[in-house]
Chimera marker file (.cmm) of the C-alpha trace (Angstrom):
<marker_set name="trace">
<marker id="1" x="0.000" y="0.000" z="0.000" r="1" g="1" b="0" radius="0.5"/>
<marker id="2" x="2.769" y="2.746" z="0.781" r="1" g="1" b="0" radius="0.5"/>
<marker id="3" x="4.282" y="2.198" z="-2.670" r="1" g="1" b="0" radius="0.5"/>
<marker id="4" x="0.591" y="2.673" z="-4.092" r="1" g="1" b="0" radius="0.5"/>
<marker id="5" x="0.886" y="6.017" z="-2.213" r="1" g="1" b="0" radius="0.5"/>
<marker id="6" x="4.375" y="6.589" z="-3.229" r="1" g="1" b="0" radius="0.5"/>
<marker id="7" x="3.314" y="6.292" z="-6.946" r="1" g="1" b="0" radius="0.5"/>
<marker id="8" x="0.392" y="8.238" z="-6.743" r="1" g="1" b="0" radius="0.5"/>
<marker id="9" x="2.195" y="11.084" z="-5.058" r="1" g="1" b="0" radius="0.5"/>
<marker id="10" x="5.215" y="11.196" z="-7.836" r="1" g="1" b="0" radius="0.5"/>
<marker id="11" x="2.531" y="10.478" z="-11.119" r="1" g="1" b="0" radius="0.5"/>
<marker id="12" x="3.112" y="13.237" z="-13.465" r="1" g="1" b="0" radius="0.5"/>
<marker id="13" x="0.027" y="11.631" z="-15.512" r="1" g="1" b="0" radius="0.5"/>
<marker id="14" x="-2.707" y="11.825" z="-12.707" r="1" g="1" b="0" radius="0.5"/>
<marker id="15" x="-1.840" y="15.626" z="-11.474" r="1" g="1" b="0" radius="0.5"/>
<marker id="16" x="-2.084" y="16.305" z="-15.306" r="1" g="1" b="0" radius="0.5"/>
<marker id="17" x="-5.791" y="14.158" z="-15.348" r="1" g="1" b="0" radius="0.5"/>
<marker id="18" x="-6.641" y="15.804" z="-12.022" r="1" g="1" b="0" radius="0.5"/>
<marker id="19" x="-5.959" y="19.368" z="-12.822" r="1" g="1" b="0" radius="0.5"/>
<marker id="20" x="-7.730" y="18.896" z="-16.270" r="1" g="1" b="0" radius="0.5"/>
<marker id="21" x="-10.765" y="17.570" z="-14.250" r="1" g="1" b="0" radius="0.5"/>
<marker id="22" x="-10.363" y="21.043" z="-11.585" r="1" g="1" b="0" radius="0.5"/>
<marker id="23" x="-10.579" y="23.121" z="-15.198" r="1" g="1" b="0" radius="0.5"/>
<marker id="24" x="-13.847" y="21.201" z="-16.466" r="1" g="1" b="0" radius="0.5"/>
<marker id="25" x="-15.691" y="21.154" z="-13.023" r="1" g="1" b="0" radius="0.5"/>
<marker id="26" x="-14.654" y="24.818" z="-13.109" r="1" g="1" b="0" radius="0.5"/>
<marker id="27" x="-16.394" y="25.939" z="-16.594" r="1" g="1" b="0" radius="0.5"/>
<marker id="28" x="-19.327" y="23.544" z="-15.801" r="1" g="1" b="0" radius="0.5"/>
<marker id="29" x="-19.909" y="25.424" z="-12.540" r="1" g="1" b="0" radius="0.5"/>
<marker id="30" x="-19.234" y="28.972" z="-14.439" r="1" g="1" b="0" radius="0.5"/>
<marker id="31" x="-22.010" y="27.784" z="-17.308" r="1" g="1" b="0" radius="0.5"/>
<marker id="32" x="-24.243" y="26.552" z="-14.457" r="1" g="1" b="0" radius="0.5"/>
<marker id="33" x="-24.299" y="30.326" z="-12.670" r="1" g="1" b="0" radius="0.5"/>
<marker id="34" x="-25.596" y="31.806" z="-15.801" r="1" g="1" b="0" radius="0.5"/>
<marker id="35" x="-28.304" y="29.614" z="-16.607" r="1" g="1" b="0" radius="0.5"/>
<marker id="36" x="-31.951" y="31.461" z="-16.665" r="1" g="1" b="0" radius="0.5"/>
<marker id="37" x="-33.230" y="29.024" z="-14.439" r="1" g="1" b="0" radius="0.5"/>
<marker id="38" x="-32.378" y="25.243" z="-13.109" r="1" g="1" b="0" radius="0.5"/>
<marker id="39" x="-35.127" y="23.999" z="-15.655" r="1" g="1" b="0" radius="0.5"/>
<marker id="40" x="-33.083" y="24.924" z="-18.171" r="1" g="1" b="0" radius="0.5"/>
<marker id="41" x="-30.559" y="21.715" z="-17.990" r="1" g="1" b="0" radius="0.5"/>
<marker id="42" x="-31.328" y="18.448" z="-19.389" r="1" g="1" b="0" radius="0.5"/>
<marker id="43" x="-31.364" y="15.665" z="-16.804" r="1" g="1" b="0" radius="0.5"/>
<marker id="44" x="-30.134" y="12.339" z="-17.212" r="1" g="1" b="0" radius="0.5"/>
<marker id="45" x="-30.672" y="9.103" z="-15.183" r="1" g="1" b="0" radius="0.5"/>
<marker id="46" x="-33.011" y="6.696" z="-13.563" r="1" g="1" b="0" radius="0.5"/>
<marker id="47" x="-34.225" y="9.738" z="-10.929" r="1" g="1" b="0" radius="0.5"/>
<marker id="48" x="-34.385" y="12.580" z="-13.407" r="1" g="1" b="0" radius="0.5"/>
<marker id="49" x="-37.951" y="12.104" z="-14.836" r="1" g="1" b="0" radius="0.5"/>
<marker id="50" x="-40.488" y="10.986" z="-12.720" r="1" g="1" b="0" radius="0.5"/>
<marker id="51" x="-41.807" y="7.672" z="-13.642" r="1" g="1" b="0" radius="0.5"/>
<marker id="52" x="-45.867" y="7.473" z="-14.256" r="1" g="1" b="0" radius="0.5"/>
<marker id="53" x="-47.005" y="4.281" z="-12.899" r="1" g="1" b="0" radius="0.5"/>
<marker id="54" x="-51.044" y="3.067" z="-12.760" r="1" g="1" b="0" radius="0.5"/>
<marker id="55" x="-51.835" y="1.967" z="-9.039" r="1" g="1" b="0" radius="0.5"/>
<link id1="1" id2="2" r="1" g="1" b="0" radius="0.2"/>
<link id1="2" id2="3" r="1" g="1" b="0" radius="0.2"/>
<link id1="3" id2="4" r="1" g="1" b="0" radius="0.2"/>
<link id1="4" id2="5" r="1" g="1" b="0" radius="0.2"/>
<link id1="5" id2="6" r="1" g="1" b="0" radius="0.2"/>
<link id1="6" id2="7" r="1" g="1" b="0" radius="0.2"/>
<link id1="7" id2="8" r="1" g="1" b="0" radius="0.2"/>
<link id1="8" id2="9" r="1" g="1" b="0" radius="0.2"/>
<link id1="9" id2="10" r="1" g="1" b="0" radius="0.2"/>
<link id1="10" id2="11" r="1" g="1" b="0" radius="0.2"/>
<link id1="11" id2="12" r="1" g="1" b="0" radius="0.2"/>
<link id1="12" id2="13" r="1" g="1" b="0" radius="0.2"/>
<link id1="13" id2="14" r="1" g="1" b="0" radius="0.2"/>
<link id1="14" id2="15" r="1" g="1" b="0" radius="0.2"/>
<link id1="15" id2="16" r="1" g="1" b="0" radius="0.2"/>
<link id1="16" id2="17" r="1" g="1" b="0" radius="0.2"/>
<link id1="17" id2="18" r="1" g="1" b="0" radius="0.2"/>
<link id1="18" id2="19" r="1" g="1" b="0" radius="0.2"/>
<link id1="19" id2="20" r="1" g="1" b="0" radius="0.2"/>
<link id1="20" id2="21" r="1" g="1" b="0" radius="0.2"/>
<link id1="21" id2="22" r="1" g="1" b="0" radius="0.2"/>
<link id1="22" id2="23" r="1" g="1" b="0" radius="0.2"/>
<link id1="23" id2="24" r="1" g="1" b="0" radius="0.2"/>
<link id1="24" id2="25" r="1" g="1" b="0" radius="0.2"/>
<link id1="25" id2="26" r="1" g="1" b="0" radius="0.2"/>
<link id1="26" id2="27" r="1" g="1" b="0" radius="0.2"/>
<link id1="27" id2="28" r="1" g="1" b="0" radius="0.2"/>
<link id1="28" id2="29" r="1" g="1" b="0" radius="0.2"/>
<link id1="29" id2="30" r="1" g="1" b="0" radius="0.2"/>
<link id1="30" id2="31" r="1" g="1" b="0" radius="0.2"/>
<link id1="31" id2="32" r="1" g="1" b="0" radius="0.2"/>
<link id1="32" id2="33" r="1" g="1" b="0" radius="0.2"/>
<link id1="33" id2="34" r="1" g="1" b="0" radius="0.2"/>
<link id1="34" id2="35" r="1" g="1" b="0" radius="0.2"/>
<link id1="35" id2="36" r="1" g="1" b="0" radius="0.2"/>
<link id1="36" id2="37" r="1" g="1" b="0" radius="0.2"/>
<link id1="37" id2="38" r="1" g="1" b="0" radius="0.2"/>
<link id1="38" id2="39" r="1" g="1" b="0" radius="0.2"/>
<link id1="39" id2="40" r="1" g="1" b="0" radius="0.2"/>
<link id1="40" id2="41" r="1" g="1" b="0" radius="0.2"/>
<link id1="41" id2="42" r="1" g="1" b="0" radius="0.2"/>
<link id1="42" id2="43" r="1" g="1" b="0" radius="0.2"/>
<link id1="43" id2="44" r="1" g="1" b="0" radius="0.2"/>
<link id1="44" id2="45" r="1" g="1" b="0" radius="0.2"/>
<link id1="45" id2="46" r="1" g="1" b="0" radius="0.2"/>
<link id1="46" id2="47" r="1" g="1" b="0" radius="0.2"/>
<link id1="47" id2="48" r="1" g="1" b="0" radius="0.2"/>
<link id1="48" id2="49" r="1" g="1" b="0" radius="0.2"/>
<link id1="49" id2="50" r="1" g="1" b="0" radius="0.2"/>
<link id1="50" id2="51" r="1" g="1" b="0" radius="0.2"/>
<link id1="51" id2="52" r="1" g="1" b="0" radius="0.2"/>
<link id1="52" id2="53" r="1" g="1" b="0" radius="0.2"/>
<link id1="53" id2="54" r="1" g="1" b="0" radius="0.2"/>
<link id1="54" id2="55" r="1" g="1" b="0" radius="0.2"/>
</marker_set>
């Protein structure tokens, strides 16, 4: 496990990946601020659209 660490620490690769990630997450928050309202973003999933079920 401490050379998992040890390799994680020194990986020029994954502080590239996670700094890229830090940039997106950044403009997606920006883009989100602007939005006219929270309706306005398309929804994806099993819990993003209400299912309509006959009892």
């Amino acid at each position: 496990m401490e050379k998992n660490v040890t390799q994680v620490l020194n990986s020029k690769e994954l502080k590239t990946a996670a700094e890229e990630l830090v940039e997106r997450a950044i403009e997606t928050a920006s883009s989100l601020r602007h939005r006219e309202s929270y309706q306005d973003l398309n929804r994806a999933g099993r819990k993003a659209h209400k299912l309509e079920m006959e009892l």
